[in-house]
Rosetta silent file (secondary structure, phi, psi, omega in degrees, C-alpha in Angstrom):
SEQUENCE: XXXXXXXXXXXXXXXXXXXXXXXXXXXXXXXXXXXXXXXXXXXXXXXXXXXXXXXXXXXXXXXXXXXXXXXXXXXXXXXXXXXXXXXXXXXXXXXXXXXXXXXXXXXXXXXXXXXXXXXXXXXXXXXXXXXXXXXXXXXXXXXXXXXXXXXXXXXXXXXXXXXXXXXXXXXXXXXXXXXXXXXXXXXXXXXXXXXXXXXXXXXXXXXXXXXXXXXXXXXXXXXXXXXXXXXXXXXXXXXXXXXXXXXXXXXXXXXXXXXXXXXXXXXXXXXXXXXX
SCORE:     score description
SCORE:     0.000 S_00000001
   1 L     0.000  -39.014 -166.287   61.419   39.567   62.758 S_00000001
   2 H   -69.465  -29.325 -168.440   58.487   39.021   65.225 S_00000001
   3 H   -68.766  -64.414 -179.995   61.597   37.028   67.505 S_00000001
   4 H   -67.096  -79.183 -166.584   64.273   39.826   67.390 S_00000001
   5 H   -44.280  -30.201 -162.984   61.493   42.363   68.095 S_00000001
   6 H   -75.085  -32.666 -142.740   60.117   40.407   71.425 S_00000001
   7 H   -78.792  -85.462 -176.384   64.232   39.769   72.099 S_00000001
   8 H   -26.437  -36.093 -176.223   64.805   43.758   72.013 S_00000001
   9 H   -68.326  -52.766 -110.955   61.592   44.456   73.680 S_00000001
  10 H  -105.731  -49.202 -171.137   61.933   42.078   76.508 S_00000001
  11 H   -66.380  -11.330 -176.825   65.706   43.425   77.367 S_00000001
  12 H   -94.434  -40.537  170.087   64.897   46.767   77.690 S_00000001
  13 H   -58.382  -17.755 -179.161   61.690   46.087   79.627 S_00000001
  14 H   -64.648  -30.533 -150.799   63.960   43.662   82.094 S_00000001
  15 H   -90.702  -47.536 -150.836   66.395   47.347   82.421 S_00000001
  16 H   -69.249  -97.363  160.266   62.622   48.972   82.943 S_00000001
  17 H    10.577  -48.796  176.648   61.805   46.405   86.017 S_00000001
  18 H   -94.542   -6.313  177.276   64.865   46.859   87.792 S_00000001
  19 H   -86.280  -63.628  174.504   64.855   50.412   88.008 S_00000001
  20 H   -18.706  -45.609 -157.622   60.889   50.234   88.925 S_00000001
  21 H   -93.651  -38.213 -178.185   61.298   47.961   91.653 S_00000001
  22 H   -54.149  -53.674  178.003   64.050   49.657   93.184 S_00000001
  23 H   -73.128  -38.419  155.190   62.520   52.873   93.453 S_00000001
  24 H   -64.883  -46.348  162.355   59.183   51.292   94.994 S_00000001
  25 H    -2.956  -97.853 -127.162   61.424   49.997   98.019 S_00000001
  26 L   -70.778   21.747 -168.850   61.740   53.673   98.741 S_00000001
  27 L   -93.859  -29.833  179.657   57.710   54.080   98.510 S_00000001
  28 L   -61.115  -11.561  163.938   56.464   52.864  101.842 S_00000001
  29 L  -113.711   -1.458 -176.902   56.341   55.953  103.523 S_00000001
  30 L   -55.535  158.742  179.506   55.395   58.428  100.719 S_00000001
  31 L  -101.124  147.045 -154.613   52.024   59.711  100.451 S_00000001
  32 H   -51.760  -17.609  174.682   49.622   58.419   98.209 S_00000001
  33 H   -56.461  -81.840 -149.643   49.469   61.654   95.629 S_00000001
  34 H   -48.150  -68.253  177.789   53.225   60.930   95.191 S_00000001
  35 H   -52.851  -51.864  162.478   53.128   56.869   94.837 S_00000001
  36 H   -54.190  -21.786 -179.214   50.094   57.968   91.988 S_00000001
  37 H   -97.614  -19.160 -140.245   52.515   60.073   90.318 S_00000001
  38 H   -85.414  -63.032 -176.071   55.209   57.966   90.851 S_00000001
  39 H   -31.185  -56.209 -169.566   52.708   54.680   88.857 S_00000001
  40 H   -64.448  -30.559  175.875   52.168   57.493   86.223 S_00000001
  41 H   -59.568  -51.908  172.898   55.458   58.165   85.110 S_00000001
  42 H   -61.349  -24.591 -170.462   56.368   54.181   85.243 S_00000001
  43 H   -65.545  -55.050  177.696   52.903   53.682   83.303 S_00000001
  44 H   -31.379  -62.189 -164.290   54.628   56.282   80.272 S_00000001
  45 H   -91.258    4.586  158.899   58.004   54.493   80.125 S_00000001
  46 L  -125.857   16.412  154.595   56.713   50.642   79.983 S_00000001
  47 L   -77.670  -44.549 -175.321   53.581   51.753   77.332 S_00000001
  48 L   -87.257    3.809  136.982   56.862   52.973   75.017 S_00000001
  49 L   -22.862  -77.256  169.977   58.336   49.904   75.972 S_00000001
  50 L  -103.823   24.733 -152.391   56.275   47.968   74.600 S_00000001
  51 L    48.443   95.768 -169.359   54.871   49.999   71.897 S_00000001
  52 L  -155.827   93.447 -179.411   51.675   50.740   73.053 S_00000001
  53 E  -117.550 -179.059 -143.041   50.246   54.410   72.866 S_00000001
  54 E  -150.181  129.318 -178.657   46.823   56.060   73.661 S_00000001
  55 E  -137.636  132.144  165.188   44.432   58.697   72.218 S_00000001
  56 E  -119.072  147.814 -149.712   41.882   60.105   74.984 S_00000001
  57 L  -112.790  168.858  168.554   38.560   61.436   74.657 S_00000001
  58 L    33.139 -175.604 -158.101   37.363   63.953   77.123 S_00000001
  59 L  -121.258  126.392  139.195   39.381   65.233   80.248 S_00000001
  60 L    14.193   94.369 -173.091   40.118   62.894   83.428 S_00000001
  61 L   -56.497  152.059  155.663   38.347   63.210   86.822 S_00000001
  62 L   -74.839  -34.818  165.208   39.695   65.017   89.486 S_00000001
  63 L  -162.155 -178.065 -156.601   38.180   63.308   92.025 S_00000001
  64 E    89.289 -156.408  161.076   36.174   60.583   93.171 S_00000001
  65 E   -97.422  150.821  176.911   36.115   57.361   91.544 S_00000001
  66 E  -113.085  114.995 -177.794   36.979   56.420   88.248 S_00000001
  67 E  -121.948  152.586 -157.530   35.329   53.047   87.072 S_00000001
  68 E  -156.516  151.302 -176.347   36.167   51.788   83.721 S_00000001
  69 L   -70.218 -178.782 -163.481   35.723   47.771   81.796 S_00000001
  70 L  -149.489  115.864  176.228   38.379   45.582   81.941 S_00000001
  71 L  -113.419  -28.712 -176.655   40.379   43.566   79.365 S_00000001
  72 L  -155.232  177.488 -178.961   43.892   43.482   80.402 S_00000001
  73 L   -53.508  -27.483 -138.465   47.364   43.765   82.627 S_00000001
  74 H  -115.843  -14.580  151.352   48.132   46.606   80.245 S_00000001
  75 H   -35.719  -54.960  149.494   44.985   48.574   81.694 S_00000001
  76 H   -33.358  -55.925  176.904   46.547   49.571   84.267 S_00000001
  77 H   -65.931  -60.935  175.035   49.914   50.762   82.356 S_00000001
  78 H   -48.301  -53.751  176.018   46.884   53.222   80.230 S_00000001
  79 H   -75.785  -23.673  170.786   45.157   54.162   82.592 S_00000001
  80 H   -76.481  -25.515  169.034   48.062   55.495   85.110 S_00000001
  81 H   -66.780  -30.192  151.070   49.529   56.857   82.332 S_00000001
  82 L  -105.897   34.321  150.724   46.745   59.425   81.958 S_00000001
  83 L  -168.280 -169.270  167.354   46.568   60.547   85.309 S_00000001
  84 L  -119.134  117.204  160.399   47.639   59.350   88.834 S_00000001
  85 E  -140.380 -165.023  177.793   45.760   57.029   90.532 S_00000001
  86 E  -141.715  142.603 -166.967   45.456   54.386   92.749 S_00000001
  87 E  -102.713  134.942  176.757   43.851   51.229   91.770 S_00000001
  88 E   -79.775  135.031  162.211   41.278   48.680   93.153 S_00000001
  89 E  -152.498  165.307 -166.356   42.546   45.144   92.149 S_00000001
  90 E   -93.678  163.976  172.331   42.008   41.615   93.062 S_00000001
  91 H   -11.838  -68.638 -175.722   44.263   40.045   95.051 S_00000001
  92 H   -61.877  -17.675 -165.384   46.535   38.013   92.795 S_00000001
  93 H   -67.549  -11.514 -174.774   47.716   41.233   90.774 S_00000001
  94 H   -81.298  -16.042  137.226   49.465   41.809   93.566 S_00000001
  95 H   -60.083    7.147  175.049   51.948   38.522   92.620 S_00000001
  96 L  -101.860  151.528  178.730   52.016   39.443   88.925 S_00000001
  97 L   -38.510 -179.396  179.769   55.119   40.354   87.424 S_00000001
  98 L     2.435  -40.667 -176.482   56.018   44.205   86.880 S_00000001
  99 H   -65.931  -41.637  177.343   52.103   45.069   87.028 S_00000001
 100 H   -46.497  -34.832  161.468   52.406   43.357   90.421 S_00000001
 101 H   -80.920  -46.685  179.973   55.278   45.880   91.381 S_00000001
 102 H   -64.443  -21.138 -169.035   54.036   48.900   89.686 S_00000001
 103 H   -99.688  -15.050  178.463   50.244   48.761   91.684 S_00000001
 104 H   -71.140  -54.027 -164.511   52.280   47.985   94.887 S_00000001
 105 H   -50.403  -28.272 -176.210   54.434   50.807   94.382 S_00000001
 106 L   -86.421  -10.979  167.458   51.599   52.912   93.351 S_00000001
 107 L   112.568   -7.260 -151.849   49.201   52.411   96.772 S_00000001
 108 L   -49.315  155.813  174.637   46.814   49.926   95.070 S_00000001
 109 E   -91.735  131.137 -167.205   44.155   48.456   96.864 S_00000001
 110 E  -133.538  162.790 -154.564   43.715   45.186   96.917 S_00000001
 111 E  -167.504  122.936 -173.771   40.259   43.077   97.495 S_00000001
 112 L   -95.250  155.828  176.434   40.240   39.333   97.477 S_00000001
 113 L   -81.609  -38.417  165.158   37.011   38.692   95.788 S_00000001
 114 L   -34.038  -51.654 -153.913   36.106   35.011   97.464 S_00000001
 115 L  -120.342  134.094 -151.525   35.432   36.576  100.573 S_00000001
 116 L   -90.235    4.898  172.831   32.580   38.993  100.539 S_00000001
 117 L   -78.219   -5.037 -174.397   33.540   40.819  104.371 S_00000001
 118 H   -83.456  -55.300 -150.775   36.784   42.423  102.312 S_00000001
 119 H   -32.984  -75.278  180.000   34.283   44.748  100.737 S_00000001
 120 H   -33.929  -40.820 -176.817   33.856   46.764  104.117 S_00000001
 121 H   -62.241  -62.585 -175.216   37.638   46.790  104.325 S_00000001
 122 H   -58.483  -22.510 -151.082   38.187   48.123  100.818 S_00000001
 123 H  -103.777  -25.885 -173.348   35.159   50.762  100.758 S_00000001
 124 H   -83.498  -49.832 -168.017   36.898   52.277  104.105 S_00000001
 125 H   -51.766  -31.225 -166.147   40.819   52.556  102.132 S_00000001
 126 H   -58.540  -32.822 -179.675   38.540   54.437   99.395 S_00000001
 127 H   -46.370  -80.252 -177.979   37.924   56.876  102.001 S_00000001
 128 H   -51.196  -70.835  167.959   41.483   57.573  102.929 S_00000001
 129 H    -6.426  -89.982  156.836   42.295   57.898   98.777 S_00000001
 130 H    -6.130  -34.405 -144.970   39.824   60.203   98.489 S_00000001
 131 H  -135.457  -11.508  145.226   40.381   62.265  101.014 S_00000001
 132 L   -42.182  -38.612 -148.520   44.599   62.537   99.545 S_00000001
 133 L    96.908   22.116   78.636   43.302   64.239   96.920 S_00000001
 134 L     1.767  120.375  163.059   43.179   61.034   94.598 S_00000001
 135 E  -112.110  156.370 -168.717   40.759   59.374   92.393 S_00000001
 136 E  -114.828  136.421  163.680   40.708   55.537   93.151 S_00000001
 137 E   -84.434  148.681 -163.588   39.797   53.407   89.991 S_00000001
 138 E  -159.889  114.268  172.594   37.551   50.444   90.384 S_00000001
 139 L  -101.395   92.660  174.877   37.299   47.626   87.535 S_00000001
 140 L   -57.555  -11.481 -162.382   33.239   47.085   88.442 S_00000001
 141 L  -111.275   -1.873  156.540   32.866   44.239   86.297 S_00000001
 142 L    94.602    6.702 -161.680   35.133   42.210   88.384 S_00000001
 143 L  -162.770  169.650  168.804   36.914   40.180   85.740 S_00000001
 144 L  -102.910  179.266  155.953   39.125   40.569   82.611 S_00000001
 145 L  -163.874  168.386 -156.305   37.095   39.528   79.047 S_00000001
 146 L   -59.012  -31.979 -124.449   37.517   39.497   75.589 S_00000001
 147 L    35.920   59.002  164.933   35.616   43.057   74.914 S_00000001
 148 L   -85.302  -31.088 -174.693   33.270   41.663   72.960 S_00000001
 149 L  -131.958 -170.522  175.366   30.716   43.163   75.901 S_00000001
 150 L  -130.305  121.999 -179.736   30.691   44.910   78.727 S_00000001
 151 L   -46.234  171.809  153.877   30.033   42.631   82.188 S_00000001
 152 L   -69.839  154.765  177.957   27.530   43.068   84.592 S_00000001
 153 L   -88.595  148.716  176.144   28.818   45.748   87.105 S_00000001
 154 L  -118.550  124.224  144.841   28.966   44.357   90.974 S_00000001
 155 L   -30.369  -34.850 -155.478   27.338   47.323   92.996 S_00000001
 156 H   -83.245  -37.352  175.879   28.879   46.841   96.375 S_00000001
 157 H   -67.407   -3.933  171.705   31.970   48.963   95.316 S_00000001
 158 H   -98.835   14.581 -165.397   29.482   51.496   94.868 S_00000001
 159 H  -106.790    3.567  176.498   27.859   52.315   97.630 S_00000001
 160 H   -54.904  -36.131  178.085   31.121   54.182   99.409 S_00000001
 161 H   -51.120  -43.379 -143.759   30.113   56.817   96.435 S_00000001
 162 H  -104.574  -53.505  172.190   26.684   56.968   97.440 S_00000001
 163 H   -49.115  -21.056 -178.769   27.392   57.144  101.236 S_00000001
 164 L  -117.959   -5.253  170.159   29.786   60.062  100.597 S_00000001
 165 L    81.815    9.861 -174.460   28.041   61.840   97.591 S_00000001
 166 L   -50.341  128.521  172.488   31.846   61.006   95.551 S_00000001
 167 L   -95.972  143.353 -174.968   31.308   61.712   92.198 S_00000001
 168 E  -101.327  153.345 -170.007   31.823   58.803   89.799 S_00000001
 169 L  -146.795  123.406 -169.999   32.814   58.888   86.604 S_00000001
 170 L   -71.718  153.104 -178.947   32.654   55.801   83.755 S_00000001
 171 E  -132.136  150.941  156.609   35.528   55.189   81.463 S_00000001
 172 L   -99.691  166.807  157.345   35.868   52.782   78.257 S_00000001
 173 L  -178.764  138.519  173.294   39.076   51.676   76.999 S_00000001
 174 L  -169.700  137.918 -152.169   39.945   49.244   73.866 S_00000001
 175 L  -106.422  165.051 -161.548   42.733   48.722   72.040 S_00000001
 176 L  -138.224  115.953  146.530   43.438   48.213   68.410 S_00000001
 177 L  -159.718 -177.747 -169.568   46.272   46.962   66.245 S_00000001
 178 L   -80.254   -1.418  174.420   47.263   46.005   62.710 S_00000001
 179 L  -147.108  144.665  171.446   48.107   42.715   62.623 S_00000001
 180 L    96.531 -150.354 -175.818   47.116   39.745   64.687 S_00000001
 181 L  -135.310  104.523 -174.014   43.738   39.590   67.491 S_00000001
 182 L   -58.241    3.776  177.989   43.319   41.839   70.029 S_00000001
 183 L  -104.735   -2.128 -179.304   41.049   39.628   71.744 S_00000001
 184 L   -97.958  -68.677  177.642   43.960   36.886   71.802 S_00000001
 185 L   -23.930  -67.312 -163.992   47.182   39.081   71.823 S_00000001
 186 L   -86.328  -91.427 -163.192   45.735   42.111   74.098 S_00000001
 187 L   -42.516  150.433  143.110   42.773   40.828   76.305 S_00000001
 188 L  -120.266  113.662 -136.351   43.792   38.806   79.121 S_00000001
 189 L  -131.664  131.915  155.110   40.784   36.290   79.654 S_00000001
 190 L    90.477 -123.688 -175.006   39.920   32.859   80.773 S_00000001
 191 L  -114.456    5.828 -169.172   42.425   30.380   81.389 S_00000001
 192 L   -54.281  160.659  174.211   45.099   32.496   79.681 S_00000001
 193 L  -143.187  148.946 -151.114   48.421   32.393   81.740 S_00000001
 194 H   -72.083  -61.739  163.928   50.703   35.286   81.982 S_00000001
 195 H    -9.540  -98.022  177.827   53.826   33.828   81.164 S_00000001
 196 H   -58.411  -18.224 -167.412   53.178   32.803   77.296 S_00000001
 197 H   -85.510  -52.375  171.717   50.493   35.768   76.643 S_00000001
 198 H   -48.774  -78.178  150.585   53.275   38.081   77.578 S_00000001
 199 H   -16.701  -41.393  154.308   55.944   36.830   74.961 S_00000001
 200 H   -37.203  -56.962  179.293   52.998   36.891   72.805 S_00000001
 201 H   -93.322  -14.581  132.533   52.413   40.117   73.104 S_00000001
 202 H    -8.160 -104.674  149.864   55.748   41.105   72.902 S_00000001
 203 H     2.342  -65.225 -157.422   56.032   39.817   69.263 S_00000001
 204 L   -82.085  135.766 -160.384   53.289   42.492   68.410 S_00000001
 205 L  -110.480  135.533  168.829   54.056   45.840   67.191 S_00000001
 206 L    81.365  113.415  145.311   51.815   49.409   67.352 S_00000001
 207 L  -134.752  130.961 -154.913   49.495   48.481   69.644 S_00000001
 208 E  -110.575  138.831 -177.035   46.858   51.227   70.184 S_00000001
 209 E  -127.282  160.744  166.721   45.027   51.623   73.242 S_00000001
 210 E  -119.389  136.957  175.689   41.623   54.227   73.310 S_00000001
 211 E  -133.660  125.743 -170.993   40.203   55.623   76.338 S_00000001
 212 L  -120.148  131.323  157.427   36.977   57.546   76.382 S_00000001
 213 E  -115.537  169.708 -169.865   35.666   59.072   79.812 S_00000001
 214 L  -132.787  165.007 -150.198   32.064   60.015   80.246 S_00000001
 215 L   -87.035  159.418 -159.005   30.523   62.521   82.418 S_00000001
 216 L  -100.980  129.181 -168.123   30.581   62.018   86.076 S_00000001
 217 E   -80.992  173.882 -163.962   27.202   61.052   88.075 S_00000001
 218 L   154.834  146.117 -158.381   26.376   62.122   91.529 S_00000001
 219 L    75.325   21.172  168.067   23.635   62.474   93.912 S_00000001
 220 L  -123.142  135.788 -159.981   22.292   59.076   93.332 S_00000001
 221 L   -81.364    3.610 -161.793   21.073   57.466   96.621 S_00000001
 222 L  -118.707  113.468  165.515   20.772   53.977   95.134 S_00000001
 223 H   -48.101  -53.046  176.144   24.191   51.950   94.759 S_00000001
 224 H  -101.317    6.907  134.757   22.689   49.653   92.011 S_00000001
 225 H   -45.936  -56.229  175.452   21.065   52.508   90.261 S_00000001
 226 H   -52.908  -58.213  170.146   24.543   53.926   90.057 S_00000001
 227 H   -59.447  -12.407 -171.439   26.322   50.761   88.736 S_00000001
 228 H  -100.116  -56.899  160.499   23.665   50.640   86.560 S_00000001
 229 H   -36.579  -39.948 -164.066   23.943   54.268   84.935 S_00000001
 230 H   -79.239  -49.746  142.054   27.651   53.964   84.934 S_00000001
 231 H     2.041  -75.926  162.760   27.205   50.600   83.139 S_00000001
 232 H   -58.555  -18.710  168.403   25.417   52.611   80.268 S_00000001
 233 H   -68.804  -40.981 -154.085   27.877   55.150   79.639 S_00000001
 234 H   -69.970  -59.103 -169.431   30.959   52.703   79.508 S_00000001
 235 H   -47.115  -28.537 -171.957   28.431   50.990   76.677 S_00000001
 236 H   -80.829  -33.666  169.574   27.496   54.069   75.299 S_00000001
 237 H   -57.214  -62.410 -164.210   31.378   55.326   74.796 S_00000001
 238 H   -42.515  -60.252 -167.453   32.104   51.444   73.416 S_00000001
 239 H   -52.020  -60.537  167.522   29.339   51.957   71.306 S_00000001
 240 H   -36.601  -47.064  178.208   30.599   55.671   70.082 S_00000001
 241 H   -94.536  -48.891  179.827   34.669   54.786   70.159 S_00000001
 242 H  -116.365   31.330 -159.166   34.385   51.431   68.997 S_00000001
 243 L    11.656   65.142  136.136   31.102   50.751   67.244 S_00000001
 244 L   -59.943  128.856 -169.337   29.326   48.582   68.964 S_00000001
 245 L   -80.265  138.424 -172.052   25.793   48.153   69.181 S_00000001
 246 H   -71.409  -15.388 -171.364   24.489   49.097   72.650 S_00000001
 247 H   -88.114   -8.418  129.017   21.301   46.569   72.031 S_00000001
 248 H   -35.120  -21.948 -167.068   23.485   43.929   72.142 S_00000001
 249 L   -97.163    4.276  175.835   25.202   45.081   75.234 S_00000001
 250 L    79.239    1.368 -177.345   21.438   44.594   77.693 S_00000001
 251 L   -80.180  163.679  172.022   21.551   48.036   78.126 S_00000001
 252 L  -120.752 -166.235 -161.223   19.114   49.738   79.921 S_00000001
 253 L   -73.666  162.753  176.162   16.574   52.660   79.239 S_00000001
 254 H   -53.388  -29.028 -147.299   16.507   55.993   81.037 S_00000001
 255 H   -92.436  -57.031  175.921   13.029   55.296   82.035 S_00000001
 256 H    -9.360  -65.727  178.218   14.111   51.913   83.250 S_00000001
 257 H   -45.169  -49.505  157.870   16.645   53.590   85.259 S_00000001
 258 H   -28.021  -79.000 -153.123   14.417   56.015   86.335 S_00000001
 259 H   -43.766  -49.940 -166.404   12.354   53.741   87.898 S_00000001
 260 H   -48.214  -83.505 -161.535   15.142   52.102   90.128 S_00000001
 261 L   -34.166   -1.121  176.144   15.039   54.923   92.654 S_00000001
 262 L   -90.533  -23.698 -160.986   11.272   53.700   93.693 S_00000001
 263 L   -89.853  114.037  157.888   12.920   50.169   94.291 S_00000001
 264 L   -37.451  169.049 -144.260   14.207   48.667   98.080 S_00000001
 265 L  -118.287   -9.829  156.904   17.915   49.145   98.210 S_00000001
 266 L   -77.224  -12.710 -143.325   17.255   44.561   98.330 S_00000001
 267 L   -96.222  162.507  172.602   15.442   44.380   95.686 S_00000001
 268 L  -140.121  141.872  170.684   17.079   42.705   92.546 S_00000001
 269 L   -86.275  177.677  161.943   16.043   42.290   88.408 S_00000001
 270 L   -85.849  -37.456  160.350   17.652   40.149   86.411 S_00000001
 271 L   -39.363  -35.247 -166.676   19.937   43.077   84.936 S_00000001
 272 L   -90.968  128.947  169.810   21.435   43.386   88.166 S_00000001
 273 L   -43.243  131.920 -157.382   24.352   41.377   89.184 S_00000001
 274 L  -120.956   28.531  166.105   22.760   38.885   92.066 S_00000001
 275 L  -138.328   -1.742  178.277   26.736   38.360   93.535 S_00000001
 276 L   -55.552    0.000    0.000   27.349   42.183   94.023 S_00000001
């Protein structure tokens, strides 16, 4: 049954692909609202693809950045599906199958991570986004992982917000489904390879995705204050949507938090990511 479902899935998504890709050709001169609307509509029609639907907590930013944890390829397809944006991503996503077409087609920004002078490059396209009428999405922790936690955050994508007052606003998202392991199936982690994970997930039927956003900060002068606050929300939704305990997750206290505005804009803790 699990065979025949993947076989049915996989031909329709193949029909889904060639229409996608056609229609980004025609993308390269459109303006970036439109290539965000264009991602959301393709995000809709390959989540009921593959069975995959979404319940959302609170209402969407309008602008600024949206930063949110990161487990898998099929982030992307969720989050463009409940608004239009345009997405920060590393490098290679731009060579992965269909996601690889859908974030070109869609404006995404891409940032190789190895070399730490792309930053400047990337923090200026946020600008232009921004300035569309766009919120740009940014997966802060810089990786994909299991969800068992929530990464360290890397700061340096944060300080265009703080140089421009943008307000940012943390997201969660974690999926669910009834049979099989969403940290095998779903997450895409590790050494995983696309190829067999995909077919994999295929196979799997009702797959639930959740997305909680949390209210949006602004008017904080400190970049890894900010990454740090934003940090605590995504945990505090995880904890809230998926019950997880936040003292497991390192986070830290208000008054902690607090503090960090007294702190050089060098200084570093051991909470703070030391590769941001």
């Amino acid at each position: 049954m699990s065979f025949l479902l993947a076989a049915r899935k996989l031909t329709r998504f193949a029909g889904i692909c060639r229409a996608a890709t056609k229609e980004a050709r025609q993308l390269a001169d459109a303006s970036l609202l439109a290539r965000a609307q264009w991602s959301n509509r393709w995000g809709l029609e390959i989540m009921d693809c593959l069975d995959l639907s979404s319940r959302v907590y609170a209402e969407p930013p309008k602008h600024g950045l949206l930063v949110c944890n990161h487990l898998s390829y099929l982030d992307v397809l969720v989050l463009a599906a409940a608004q239009p944006l345009v997405f920060v991503c590393k490098e290679e996503v731009r060579s992965w199958p269909v996601i690889g077409t859908l974030t070109r087609g869609g404006g995404t920004i891409y940032i190789n991570r190895q070399q730490k002078s792309d930053v400047s490059r990337v923090t200026e396209a946020f600008k232009t986004v921004i300035e569309a009428g766009v919120v740009c999405c940014v997966f802060p922790e810089g990786t994909s992982s299991d969800g068992s936690s929530v990464l360290p955050f890397r700061s340096s994508l944060f300080q265009s917000a703080v140089e421009h007052d943008w307000p940012v606003t943390p997201a969660w998202l974690g999926y669910k489904m009834p049979e099989g392991s969403v940290e095998q199936d779903v997450c895409y982690w590790g050494d995983m390879t696309f190829g067999p994970h995909f077919l994999k997930l295929l196979s799997r039927s009702r797959i639930s995705a959740t997305l909680a956003y949390g209210q949006p900060l602004q008017g904080i002068g400190c970049r890894k204050k900010l990454s740090l606050l934003s940090r605590n929300q995504v945990i505090g939704l995880k904890d809230q949507y998926a019950g997880a305990a936040i003292s497991t997750e390192n986070s830290m206290s208000e008054t902690q938090l607090e503090s960090l505005s007294t702190w050089p804009q060098g200084a570093f803790l051991s909470q703070i990511d030391k590769t941001a």
